[in-house]
N, C-alpha and C positions, 0 to 999 in steps of 0.2 A: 504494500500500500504506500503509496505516495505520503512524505513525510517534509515540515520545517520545520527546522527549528532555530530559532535566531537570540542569539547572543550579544550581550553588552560583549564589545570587545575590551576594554580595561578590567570588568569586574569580574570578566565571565561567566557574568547571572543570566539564567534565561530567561527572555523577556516574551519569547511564541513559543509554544511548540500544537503543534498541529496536525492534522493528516486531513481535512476538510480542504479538496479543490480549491473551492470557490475564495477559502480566503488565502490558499497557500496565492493563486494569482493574484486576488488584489492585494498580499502584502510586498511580491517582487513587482509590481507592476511601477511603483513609484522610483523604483532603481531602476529602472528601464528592461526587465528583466521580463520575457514573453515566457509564461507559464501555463498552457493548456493540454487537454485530452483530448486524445486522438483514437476513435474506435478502431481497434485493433482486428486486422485482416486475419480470416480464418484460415492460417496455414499451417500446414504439419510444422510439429517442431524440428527446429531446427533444419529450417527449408533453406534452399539457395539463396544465398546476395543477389541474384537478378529476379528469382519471383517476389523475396521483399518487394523488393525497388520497385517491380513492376503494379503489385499489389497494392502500394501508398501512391502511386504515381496522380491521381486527380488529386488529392492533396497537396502533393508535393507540386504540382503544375501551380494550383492556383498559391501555394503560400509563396514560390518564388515569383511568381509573378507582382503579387503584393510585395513584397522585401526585395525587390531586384537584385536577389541571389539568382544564381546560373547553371549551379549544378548540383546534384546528390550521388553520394555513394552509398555500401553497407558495408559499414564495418563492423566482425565477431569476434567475439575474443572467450575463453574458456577456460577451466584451470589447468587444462592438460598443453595447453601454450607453451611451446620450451621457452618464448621470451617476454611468458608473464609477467615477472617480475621485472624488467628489464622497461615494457612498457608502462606498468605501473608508477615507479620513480618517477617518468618522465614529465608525468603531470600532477605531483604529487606536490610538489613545492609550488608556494604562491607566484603567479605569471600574469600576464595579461598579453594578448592578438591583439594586432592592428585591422582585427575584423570581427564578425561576431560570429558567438560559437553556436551551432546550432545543432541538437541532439534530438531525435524522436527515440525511445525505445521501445523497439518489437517485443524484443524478448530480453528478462533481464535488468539489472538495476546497477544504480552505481549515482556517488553524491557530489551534486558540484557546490562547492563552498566560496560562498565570495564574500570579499572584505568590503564594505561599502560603508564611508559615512561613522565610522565609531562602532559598528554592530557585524557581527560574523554570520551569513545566511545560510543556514545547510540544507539544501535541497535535497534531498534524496528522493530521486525520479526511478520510474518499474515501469512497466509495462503499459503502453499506451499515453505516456507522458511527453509535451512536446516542452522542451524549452530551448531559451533562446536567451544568452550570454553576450551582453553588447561588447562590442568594443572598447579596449582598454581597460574593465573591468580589473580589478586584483581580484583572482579566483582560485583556485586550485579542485581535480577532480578525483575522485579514488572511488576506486570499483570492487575494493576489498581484495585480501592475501588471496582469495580464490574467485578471480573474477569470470561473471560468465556475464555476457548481453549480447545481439545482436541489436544495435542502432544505425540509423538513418544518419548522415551526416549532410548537414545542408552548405553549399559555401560558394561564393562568388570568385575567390580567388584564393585557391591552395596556400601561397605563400602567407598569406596572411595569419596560417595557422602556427607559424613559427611560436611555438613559446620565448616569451620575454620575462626570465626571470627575475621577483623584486629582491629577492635578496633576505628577506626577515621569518620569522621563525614562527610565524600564523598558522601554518597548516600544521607543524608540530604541537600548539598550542592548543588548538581546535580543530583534533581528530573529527572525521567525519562520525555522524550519528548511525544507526542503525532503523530502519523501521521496525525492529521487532519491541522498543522499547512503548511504554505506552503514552499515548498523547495526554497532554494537560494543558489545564486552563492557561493564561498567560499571570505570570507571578508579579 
């Protein structure tokens, strides 16, 4: 289940935690941050990267069309991965694109955390979750020691996915959340 949870970043008190849609968008909405659900295509698990793509394809026509992105891949990833962990690292520490990042997941979960503003947002996106990571953002994403998903990636121009590491020690501070813990009111 789709989860936030968001952080005083000085106190580390929580200030959301959620698993309710409608407010996980309108509380990334105000960071620029596009957070919606996307009914999820009935295919066998663990189908091909071209019947995804083919399967989300009126979606994915009309959402680049609105955001004048240009293209989508499918990228999977699994624990049996020999460079699991190799990928994971890579966007493990806090960065920010000179584009924005844009993630649907098919199958699969994994938490994109962004530093915005004094406060830590942890996203944890599953199955049928679109979001959408602006540019320049300080974020950082982890998919867990045993990562499995298959997502959608939306992007206008590859290069732009270059990670830009900031340098500070956010994402060690503020491990990503889990959805298995249980939602509460805001403290």
């Amino acid at each position: 289940m789709s989860r936030l949870v968001v952080h005083d970043a000085k106190s580390q008190s929580v200030l959301l935690d959620t698993q309710d849609a409608r407010v996980i968008a309108d509380t990334l909405r105000p960071i620029g941050v596009r957070f919606e659900r996307w009914e999820v295509a009935p295919l066998p698990a663990g189908a091909a990267a071209e019947a995804v793509l083919e399967a989300y394809r009126p979606q994915l026509d009309a959402f680049m069309g609105e955001t004048g992105a240009g293209t989508a891949d499918v990228i999977k990833l699994d624990p049996s991965h020999p460079q699991k962990d190799a990928m994971r690292a890579k966007f493990l520490s806090e960065h920010t694109h000179t584009e924005d990042e844009v993630r649907f997941f098919h199958e699969g979960s994994g938490n994109f955390v962004l530093h915005v503003d004094g406060k830590v947002y942890d996203a944890h996106c599953t199955r049928g979750d679109l979001i959408s990571v602006p540019a320049n953002s300080q974020h950082w994403f982890d998919a867990g020691t045993e990562p499995s998903f298959t997502v959608l990636r939306v992007f206008t121009d590859t290069t732009g996915w270059t990670p830009h590491y900031t340098g500070t020690d956010m994402a060690e501070r503020f491990p990503a959340a889990t959805a298995a813990a249980p939602a509460r009111a805001a403290e």
